[in-house]
C-alpha positions as CSV (number, residue, x, y, z in Angstrom):
1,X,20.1,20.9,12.4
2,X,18.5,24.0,13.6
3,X,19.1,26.1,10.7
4,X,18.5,23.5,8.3
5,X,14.8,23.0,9.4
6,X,14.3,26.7,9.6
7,X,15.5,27.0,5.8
8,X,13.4,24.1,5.1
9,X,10.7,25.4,6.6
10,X,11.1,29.0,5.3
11,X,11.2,27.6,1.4
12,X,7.6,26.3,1.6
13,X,4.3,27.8,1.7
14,X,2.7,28.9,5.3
15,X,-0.4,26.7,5.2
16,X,2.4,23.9,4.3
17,X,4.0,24.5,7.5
18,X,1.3,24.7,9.3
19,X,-0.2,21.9,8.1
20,X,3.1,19.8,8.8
21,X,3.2,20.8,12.4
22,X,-0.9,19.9,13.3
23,X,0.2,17.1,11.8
24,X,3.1,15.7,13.7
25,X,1.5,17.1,16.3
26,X,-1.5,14.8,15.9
27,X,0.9,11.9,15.4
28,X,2.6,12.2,18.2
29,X,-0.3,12.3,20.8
30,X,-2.0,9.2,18.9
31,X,1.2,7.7,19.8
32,X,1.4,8.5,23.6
33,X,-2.2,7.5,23.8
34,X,-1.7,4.0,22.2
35,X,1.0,3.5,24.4
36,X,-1.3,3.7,27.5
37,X,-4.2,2.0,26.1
38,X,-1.0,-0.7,25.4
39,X,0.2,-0.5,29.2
40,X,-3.1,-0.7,30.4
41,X,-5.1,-3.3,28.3
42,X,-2.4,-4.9,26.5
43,X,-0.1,-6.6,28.8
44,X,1.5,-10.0,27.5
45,X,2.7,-13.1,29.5
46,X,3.4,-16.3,28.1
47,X,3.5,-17.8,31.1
48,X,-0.5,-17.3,31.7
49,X,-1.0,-19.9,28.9
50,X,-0.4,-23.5,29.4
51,X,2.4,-25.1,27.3
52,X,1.8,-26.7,24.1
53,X,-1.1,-23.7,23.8
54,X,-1.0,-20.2,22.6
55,X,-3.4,-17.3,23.3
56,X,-4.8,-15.5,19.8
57,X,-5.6,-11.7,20.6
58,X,-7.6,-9.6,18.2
59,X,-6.0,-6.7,17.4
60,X,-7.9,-3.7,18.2
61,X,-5.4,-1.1,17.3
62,X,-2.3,-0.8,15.2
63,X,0.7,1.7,14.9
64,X,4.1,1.6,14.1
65,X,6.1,3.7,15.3
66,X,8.7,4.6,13.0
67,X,11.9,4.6,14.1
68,X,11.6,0.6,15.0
69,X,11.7,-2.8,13.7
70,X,8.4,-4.9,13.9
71,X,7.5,-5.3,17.8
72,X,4.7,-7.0,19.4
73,X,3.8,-3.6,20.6
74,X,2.8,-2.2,17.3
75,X,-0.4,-3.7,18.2
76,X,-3.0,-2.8,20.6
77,X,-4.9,-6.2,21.8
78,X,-7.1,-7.8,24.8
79,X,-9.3,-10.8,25.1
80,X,-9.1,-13.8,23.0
81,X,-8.5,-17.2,22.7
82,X,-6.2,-20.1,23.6
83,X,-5.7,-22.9,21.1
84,X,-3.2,-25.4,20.3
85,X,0.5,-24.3,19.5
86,X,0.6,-25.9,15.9
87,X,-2.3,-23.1,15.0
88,X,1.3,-20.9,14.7
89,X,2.4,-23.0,11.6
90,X,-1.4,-22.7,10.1
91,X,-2.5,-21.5,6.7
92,X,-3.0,-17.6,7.5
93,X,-0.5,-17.3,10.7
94,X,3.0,-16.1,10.1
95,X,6.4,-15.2,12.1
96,X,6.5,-11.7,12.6
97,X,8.9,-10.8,15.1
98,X,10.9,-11.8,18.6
99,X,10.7,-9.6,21.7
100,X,14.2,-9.0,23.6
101,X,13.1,-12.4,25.9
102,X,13.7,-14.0,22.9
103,X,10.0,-15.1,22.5
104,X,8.0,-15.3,19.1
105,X,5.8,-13.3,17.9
106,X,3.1,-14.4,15.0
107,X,0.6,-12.5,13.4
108,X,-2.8,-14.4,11.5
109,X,-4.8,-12.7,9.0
110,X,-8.6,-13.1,8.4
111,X,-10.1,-16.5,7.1
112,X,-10.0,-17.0,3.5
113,X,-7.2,-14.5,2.4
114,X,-4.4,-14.6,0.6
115,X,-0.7,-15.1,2.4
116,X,0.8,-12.2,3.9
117,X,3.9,-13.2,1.1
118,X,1.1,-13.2,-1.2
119,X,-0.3,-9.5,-0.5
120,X,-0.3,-6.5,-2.9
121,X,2.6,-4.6,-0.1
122,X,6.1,-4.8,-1.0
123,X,7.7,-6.1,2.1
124,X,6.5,-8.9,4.3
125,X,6.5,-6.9,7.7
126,X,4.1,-4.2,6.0
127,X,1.8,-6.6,4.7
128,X,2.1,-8.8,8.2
129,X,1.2,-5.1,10.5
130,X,-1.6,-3.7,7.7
131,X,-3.6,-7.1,7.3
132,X,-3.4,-9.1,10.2
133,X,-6.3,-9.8,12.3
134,X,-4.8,-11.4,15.6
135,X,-1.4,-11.7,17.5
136,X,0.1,-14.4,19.8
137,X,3.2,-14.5,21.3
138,X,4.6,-17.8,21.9
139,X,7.8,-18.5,24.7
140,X,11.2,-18.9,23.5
141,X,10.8,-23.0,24.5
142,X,7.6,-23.6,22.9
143,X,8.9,-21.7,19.8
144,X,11.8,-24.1,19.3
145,X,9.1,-26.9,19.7
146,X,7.3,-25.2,17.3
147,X,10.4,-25.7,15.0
148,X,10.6,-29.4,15.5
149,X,7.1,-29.7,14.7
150,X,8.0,-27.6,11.2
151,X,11.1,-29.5,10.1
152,X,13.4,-28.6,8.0
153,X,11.7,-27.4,4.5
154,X,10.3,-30.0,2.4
155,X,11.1,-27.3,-0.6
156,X,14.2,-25.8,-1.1
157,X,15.6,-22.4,0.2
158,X,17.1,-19.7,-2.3
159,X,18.5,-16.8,0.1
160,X,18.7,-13.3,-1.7
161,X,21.2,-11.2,-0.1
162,X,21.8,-7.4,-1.7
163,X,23.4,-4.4,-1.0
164,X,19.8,-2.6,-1.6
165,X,18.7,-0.7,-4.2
166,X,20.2,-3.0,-6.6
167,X,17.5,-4.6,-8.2
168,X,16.1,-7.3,-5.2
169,X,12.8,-6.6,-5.2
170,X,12.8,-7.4,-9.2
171,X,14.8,-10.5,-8.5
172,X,11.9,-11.7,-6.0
173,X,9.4,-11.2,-8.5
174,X,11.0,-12.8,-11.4
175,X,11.0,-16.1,-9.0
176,X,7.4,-15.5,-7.6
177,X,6.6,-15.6,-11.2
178,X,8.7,-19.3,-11.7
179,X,6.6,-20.4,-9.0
180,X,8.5,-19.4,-5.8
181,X,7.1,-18.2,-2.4
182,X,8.7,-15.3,-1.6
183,X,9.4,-13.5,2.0
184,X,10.5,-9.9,1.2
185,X,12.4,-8.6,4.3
186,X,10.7,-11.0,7.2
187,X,11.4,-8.9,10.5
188,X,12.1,-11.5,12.7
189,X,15.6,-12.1,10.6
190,X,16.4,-8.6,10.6
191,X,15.7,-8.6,14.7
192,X,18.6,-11.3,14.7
193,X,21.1,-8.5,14.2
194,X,21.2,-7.1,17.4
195,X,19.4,-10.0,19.2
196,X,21.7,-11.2,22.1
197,X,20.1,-15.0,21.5
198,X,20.7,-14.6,17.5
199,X,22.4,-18.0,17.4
200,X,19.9,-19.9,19.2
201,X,17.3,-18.4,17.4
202,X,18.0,-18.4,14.0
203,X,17.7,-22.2,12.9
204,X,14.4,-22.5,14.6
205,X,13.3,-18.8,12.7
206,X,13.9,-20.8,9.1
207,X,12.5,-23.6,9.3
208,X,9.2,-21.6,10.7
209,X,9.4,-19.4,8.6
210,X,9.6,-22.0,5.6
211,X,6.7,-23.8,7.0
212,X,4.5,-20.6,7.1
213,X,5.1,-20.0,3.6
214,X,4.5,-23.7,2.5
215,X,1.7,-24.6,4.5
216,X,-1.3,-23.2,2.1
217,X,-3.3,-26.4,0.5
218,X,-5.4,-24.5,-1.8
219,X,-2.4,-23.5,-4.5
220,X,-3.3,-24.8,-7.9
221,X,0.3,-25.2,-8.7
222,X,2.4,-26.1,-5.1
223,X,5.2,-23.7,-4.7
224,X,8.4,-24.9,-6.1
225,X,10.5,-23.0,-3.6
226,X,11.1,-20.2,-0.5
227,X,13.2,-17.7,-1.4
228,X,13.9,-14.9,1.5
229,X,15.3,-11.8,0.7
230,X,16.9,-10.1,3.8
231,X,17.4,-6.8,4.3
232,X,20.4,-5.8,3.0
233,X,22.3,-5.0,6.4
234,X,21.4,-8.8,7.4
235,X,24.6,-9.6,4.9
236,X,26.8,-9.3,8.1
237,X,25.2,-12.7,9.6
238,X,26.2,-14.2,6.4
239,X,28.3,-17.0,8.3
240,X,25.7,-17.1,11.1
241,X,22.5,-17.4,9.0
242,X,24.2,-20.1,6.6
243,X,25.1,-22.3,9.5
244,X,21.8,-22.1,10.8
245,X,20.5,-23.2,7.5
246,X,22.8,-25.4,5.9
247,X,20.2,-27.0,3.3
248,X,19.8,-23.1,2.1
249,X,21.2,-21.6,-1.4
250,X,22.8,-18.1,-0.8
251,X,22.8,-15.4,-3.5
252,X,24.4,-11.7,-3.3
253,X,22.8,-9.2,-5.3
254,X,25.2,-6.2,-5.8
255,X,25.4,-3.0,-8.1
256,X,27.8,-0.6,-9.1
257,X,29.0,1.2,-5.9
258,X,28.3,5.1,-7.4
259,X,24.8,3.5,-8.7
260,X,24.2,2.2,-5.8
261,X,24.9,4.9,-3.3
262,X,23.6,7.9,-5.2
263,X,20.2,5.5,-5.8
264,X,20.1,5.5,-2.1
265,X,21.1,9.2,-1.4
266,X,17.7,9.7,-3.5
267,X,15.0,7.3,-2.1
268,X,16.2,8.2,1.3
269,X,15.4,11.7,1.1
270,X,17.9,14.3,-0.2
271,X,15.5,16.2,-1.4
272,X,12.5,16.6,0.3
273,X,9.4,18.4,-1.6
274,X,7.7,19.0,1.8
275,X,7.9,18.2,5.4
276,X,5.7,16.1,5.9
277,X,6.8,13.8,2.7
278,X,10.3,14.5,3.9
279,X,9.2,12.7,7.5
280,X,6.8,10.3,5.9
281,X,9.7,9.0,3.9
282,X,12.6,9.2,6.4
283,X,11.1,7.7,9.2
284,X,10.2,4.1,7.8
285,X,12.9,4.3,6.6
286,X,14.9,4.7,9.7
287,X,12.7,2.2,11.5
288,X,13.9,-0.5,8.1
289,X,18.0,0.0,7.8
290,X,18.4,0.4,11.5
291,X,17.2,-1.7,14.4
292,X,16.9,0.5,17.0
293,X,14.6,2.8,19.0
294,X,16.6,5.3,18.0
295,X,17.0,6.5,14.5
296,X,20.0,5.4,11.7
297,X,22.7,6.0,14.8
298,X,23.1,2.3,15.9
299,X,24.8,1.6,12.4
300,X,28.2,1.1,14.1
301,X,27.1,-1.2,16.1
302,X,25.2,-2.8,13.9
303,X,27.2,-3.0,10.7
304,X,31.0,-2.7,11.9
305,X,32.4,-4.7,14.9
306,X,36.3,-4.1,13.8
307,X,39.1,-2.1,16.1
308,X,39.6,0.2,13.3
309,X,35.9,1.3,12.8
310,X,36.0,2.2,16.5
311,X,35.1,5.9,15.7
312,X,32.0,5.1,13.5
313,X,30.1,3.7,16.8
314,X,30.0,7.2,18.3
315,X,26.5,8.4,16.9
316,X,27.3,11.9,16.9
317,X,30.2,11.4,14.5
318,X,28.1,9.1,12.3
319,X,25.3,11.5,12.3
320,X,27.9,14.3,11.3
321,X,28.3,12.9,8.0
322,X,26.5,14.0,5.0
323,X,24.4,11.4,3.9
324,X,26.3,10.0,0.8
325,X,28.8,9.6,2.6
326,X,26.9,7.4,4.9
327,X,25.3,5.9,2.5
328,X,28.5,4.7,0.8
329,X,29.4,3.3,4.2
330,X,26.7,1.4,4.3
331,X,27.2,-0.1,0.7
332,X,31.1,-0.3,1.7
333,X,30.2,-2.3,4.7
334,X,27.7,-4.8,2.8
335,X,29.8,-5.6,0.5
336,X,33.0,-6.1,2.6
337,X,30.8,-8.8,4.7
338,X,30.2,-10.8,1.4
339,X,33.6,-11.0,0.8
340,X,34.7,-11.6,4.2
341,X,31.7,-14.5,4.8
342,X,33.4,-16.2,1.0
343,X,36.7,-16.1,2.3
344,X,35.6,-17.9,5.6
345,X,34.0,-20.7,3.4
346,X,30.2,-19.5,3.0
347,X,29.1,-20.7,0.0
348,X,27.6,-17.8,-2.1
349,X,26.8,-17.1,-5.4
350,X,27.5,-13.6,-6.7
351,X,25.1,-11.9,-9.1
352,X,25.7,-8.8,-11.1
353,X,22.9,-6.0,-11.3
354,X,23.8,-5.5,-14.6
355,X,23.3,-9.6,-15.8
356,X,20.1,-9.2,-14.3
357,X,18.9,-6.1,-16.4
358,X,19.9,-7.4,-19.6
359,X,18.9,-11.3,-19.6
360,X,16.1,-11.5,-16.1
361,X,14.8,-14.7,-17.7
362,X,18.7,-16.3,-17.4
363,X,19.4,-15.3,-14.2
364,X,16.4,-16.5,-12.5
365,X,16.9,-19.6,-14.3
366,X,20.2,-19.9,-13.0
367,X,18.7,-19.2,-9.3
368,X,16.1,-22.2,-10.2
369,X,19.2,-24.3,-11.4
370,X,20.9,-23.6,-8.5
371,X,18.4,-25.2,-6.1
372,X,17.8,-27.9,-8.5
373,X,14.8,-26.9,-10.2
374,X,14.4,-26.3,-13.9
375,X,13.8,-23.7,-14.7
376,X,10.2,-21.9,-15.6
377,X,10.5,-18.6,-16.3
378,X,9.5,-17.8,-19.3
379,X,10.9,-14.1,-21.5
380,X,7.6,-12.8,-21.2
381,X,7.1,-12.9,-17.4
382,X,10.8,-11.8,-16.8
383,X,10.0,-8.7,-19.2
384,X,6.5,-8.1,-17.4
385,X,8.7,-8.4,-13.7
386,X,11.4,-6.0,-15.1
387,X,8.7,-3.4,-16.6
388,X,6.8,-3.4,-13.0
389,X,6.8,-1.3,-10.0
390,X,8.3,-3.9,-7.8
391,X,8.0,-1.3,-5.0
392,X,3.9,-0.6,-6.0
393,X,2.3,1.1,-3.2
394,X,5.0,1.7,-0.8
395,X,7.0,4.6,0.0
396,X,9.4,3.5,-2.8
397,X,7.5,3.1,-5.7
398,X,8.9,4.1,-9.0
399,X,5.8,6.9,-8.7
400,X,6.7,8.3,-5.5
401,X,10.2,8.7,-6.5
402,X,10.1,10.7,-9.6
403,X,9.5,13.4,-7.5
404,X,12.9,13.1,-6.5
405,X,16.0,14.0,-8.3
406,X,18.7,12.0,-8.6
407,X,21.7,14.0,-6.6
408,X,24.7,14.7,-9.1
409,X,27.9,13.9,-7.8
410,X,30.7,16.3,-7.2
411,X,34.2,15.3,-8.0
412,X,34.9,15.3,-4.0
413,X,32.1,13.3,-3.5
414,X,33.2,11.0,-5.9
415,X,37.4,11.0,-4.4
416,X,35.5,10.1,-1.1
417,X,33.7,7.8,-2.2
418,X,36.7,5.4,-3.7
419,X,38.7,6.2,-0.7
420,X,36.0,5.1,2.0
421,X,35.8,1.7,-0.1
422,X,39.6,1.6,0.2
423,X,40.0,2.0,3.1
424,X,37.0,-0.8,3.3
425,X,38.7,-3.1,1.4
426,X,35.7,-3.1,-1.3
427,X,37.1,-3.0,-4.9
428,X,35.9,-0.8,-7.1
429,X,32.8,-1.2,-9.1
430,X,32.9,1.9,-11.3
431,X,35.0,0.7,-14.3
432,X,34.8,-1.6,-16.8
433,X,35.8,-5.1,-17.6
434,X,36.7,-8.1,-15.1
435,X,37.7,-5.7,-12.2
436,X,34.4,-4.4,-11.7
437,X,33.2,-7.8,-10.8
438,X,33.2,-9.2,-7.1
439,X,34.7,-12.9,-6.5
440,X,32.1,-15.5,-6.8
441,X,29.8,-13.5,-9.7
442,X,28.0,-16.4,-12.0
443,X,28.2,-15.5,-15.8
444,X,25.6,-15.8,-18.3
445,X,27.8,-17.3,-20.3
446,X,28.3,-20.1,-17.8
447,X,26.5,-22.8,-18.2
């Protein structure tokens, strides 16, 4: 690691360096000093605030720090106000996390504006931590009252699953076009990964969730649905997450495996131009496909619970891999929980990158159809989805990217790659015809 940040480091221009290091420097401080104002000023206890009532701090201060999921301590807030527990499931308020007690935390943005699902950010959780204007943090019994009050959804549920970088974000907008709310990547789902009280939690987190995104009275067209798109390492609570929402519509989004991995190899910076572009796009990154306070080393534990993937929960030996390598475990591991949550009985509907590139318009259709809708988008919107930057803004905007090469793949790389998804169980996806499609893929041709 040493050597590698010296060469680094020695390839770039001095004031480069320099300006790298006063940099991280800088960062790190701010950090240490937010987390004393945090100790100091911005303690939380649930049990100050009377039940059926919820305290509503201003935020003061904000910052993530990036190796972690959404926490209630990526803001810095005193004073406030107590009002009544339903103001959680009001227009502007929204589910933004859990803390390891298993309480809730929800985030409210300023009067007048748009829905956090609504906001020019990609994902939910960055547009929840840039535009909110107050936190609350309600206990783990008022939260499940909170759920009764919700109900299940009066709309129905489409559930995008995806291996990741496969075309989800596109999907998400072709439906937000048809009318759809959609939650891109809520953090309180992903915190059920590794959440001892997952189980308990998870029916109450959909049907808040739901209500939070169906609660605005000002559309002039009502939403016609919620579709969630988790991220794509929530696949592995497949059986979990559909018994906790029964009334739901699952959907799988997956890609050729090569495609796929090589796609993430890039975003996730291979090739850095600088170092502070190479930490700027690492370290969300980290903090996304991992749920941990430490960086990309809990994915054993995360991903794998099976005897024979005993070895990949050391983190040393995970972090010992090159990174396509990983990153075709992780794409090996996504897709061998779809196939293992069908063969249990969850009902979920494959859909092929490639059908979604060549007719959008039919497969969101088909998604609509699915959840007994008819279908309304048009050709035009599903071109004007396909055409956009459905990752505008963020850190993997088409823009940002181009920067980036994609990495060829050697002919080792490649014999590695087919013998990790052996040894995975995860067929093949690199050759033509009916063999490169995963059990449970809708056709176009199907009606």
């Amino acid at each position: 690691l040493a050597q590698g940040c010296w060469s680094l480091a020695m390839s770039l221009p001095a004031s480069h360096v320099v300006y790298c290091i006063a940099f991280l420097t800088w960062l790190k401080v701010v950090e240490q000093v937010f987390a004393v104002l945090r100790k100091v000023l911005g303690k939380w206890d649930v049990q100050d605030v009377p039940g059926g009532k919820v305290l509503w701090k201003p935020i003061r201060a904000r910052i993530k720090e990036p190796v972690e999921l959404a926490k209630v301590e990526d803001f810095l807030c005193f004073g406030g106000q107590v009002e009544d527990l339903s103001s959680c499931l009001a227009t502007r308020s929204s589910l933004y996390c859990f803390t390891p007690a298993g309480d809730a935390v929800f985030v409210r943005g300023k009067p007048g504006a748009a829905e956090f699902y609504e906001s020019k950010n990609a994902f939910l959780f960055d547009a929840q931590f840039s535009e909110a204007t107050s936190v609350a943090v309600v206990s783990k019994d008022d939260f499940h009252k909170l759920a009764k009050m919700a109900g299940e959804p009066n709309v129905p549920l489409a559930m995008i699953y995806n291996t990741t970088r496969c075309g989800s974000m596109v999907i998400c907008d072709l439906l937000a076009a048809g009318g759809a709310a959609v939650l891109k990547e809520p953090d309180a789902l992903t915190w059920l990964l590794f959440h001892p009280m997952a189980e308990e939690l998870a029916p109450s987190a959909f049907k808040v969730l739901c209500a939070c995104a169906t609660r605005r009275h000002s559309w002039e067209t009502p939403r016609s649905m919620v579709v969630i798109k988790p991220r794509g390492h929530c696949t592995k609570l497949l059986p979990m997450l559909t018994k906790a929402a029964p009334y739901a519509q699952n959907f799988f989004l997956y890609r050729q495996g090569l495609d796929t991995v090589n796609s993430m190899t890039r975003a996730y910076g291979s090739q850095p131009i600088d170092v502070l572009r190479q930490y700027t796009l690492r370290s969300p990154v980290l903090r996304r496909l991992f749920p941990s306070v430490v960086p990309a080393i809990k994915f054993g534990t995360v991903l794998c619970d099976e005897a024979e993937f005993e070895w990949l929960k050391n983190d040393a030996t995970f972090l010992t891999l090159e990174a396509f390598e990983r990153n075709t475990l992780v794409y090996g591991f996504i897709v061998r929980s779809y196939l293992k949550a069908r063969n249990s009985g969850v009902r979920i509907t494959g859909i092929w990158y490639e059908d979604l590139v060549k007719q959008p318009a039919k497969i969101a259709s088909k998604v609509f159809k699915a959840c007994s809708l008819d279908p309304v988008v048009k050709e035009a919107e599903a071109t004007k989805a396909l055409g956009n930057d459905s990752h505008a803004g963020g850190l993997f905007s088409s823009g940002r990217l181009k920067g980036f090469k994609m990495p060829a793949v050697s002919l080792e790389e490649d014999a590695r790659h087919r013998l990790l998804c052996k040894k995975l169980g995860v067929p093949m996806l690199d050759t033509k015809g009916k063999e490169a499609i995963l059990p449970g893929t809708i056709f176009l041709d199907a009606a």
